[in-house]
N, C-alpha and C positions, 0 to 999 in steps of 0.2 A: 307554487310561489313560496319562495323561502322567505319570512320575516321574521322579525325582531320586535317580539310583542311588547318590548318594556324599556323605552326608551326615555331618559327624561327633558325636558326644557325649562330654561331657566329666562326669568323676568322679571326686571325691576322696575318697570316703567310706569306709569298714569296709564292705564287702561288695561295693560299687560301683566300686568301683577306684582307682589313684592316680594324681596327677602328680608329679613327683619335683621338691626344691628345684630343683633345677639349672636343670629345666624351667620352673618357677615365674617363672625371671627372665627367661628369654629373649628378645628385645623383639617376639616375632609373639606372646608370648603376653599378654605386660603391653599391646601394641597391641590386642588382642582384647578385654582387659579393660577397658579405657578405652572402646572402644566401645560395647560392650552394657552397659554402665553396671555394672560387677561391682565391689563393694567392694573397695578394696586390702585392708583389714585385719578382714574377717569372716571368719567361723568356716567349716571346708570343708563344712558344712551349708550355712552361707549362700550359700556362693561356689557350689555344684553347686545349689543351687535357682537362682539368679538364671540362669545357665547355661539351663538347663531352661528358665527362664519367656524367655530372649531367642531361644531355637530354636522354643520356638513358635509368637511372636510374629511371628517371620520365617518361617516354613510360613502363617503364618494370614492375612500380608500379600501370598502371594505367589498371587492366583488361578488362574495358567495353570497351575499345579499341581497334580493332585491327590492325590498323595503321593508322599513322602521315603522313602528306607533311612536309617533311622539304624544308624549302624556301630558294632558292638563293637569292641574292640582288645584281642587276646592280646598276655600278655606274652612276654621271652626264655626261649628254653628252649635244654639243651644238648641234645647229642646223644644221652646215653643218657636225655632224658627230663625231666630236673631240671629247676627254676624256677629262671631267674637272677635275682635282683631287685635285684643289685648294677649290671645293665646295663637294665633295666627301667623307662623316664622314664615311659611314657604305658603306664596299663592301666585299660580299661574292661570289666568281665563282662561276659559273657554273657545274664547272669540281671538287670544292669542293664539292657539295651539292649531285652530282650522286656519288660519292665516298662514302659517309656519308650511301648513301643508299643501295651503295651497302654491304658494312659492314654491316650495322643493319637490317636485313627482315622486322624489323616493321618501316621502314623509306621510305616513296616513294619518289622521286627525282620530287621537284618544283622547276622549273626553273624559273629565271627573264634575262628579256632579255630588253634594251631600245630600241624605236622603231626608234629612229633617227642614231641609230649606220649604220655603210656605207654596215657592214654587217650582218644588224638585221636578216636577212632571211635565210641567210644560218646557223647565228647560231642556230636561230630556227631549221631547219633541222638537226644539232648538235646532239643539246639537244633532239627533236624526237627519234632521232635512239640510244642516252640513255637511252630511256625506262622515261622523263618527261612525266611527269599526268598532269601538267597544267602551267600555265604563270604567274608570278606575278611581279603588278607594286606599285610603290608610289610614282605617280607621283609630290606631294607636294612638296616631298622629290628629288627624281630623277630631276624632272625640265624638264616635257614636260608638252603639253597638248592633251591628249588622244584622241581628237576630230578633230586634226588638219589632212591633207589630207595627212602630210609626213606618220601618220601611216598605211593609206590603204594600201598599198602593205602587208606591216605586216598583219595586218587582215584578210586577205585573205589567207594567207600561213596559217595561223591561223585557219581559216573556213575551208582549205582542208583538214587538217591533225587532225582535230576534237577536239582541244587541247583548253580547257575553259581558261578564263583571269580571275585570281582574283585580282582585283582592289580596292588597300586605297578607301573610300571614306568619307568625314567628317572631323571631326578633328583629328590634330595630334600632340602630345605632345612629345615623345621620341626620334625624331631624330630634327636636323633644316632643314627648309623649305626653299626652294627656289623658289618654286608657289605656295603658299597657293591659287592663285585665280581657282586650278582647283579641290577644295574638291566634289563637286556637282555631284552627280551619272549621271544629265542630259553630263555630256562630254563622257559619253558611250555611246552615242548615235549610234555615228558611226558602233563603235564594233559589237553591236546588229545588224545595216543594214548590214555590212560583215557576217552576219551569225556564228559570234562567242556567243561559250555559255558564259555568263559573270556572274561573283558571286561579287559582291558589297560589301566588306570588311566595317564591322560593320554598315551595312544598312542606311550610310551617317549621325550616329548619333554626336553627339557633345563632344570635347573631354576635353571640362573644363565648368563652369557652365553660362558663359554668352559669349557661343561662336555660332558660327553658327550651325544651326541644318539642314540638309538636310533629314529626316525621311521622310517627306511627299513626296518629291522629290522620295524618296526610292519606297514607297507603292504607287505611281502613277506607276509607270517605270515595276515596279513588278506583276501588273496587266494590263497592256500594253502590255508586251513583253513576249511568249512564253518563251523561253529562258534568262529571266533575276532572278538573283536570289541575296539572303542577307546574308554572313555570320555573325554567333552572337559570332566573334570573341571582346572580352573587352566590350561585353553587360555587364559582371559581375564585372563591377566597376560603383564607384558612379557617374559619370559622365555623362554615358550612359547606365545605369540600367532602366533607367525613359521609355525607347525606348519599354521594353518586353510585360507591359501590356496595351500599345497601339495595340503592332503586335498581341495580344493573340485575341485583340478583334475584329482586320480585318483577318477574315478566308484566303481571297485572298492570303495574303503578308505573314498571315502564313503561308502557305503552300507555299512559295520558300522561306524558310529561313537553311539552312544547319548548320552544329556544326563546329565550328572553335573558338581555344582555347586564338591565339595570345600568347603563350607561348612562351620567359619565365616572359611575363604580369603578374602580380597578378592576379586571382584571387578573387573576395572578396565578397561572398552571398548575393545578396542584401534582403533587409528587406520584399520584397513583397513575400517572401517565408515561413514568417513569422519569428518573431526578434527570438524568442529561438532556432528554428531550424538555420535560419541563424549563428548566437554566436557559436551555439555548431558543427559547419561544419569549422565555419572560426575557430576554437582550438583546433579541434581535426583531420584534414586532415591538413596536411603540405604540402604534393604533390600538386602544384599550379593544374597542368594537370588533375589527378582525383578530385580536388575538383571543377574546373569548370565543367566536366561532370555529377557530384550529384548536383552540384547547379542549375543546370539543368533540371536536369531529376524531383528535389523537385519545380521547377517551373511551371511543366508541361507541357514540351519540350517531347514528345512522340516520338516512336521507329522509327515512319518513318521522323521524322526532323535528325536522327543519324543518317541513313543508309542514306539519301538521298543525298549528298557529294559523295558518294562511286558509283549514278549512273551517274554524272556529269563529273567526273576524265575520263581521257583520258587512255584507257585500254591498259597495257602493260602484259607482264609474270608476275611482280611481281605484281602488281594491282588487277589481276586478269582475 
């Protein structure tokens, strides 16, 4: 089964979740909305249907696929528990994202849960008995740090129920940050000693051109730990293209690297594919989703880096 472990959804609704003015204007999001043809000026019905109907349209265009994680996103939480919503730009349920999935067959329900919530555990159990394939955090974003002991109990519910964490790591440019200091794949450490499978979202690479690089950190951890793996979700931007033919050339850390699109990210072939072939992908595929799959695949990303996502996910009905 080929998927796409890093899909995201967007929500503005009462019960579906928010995006917060601030975020509204940002230009990766106003760029987004120019894109998939999203009205400047409809109602947040309109704007989270058209959303909806441009994510499916791109699953439904892209055949080497045969399903997506669409991702939840928790909001901030402090430490004794509380919702922040004063630092809270981007939050999508939980209860939206299994919905999402259940409508669309090519959609599996990723759930995010924060680990300092008073009821991280039982919502995990929740989302479990939803038929979630896996966990996802950013913590940059979110505002924990991964390593700390509040989240072993999590972990551990985690490690029973056999349900993998995929984990921001590295830089982050599209939402604001409220710990940047936990980019470093080494704060999974823990995770890894609870025995959870952990997939390291864009292999700790760098998310502007003189910002911090955790690659190495990546490819240490990746041949350390049974169970630690990279997705090469926004490999395919200039930022963090530089990262692929490092990994090509350590066999180890190739081999845990899985496909993850980071959709609805651009996108953008990078040059070591070669400049013509690159030019004539990025102008003639418009579907961000399948053209990160051929930029890919003209990279040298072989069959079992696609399918190998598909044996990590937490097996449900629909999963398989």
């Amino acid at each position: 089964m080929i998927v796409d472990c890093h899909v995201h959804i967007l929500a503005m609704t009462a019960g579906h979740g928010k995006v917060s003015r601030y975020l509204r204007k940002r230009p990766n999001v106003v760029f987004a909305r120019f894109k998939f043809g999203i009205p400047f000026f409809g109602t947040d019905e309109q704007l989270e249907r058209a959303f909806e109907n441009a994510l499916a349209r791109a699953i439904n265009q892209t055949p080497e696929l045969d399903v997506v994680v669409g991702l939840a996103f928790d909001a901030v939480y402090t430490e004794d528990g509380r919702m922040d919503d004063a630092n809270t730009h981007l939050y999508v349920t939980n209860e939206y994202a299994a919905e999402l999935a259940r409508k669309h067959p090519k959609i599996l329900f990723g759930a995010s849960i924060h680990p300092y919530r008073k009821d991280a555990v039982a919502e995990l159990e929740r989302c479990v008995a939803a038929g979630a394939v896996l966990v996802k955090w950013l913590p940059l974003v979110q505002g924990f740090d991964p390593g700390s002991e509040l989240c072993r109990p999590f972990f551990e519910a985690m490690a029973h129920h056999k349900i993998p964490l995929l984990s921001h790591t590295g830089g982050e440019l599209s939402l604001p940050q409220v710990a940047p200091q936990y980019a470093s794949p080494k704060h999974l450490e823990l995770a890894l000693k609870c025995g959870v499978t952990v997939i390291a979202a864009h292999c700790g690479t760098r998310s502007q051109p003189f910002g911090d690089c955790h690659l190495d950190t990546f490819i240490r951890m990746a041949k350390e730990h049974e169970r630690f793996y990279g997705d090469t979700s926004a490999l395919c931007l200039p930022t963090r293209s530089y990262a692929i033919p490092r990994l090509r050339r350590d066999k180890d850390a190739w081999r845990k690297t899985v496909h993850g699109s980071d959709w609805p990210v651009v996108s953008i072939p990078p040059f070591q594919m070669g400049v013509p072939e690159a030019l004539r992908l990025l102008l003639t595929e418009r579907n961000w989703m399948r053209r990160d799959v051929l930029a890919k695949r003209a990279l040298g990303f072989d069959d079992q880096f696609f399918h190998r996502a598909g044996t990590l996910l937490r097996q449900t009905t629909q999963a398989g």
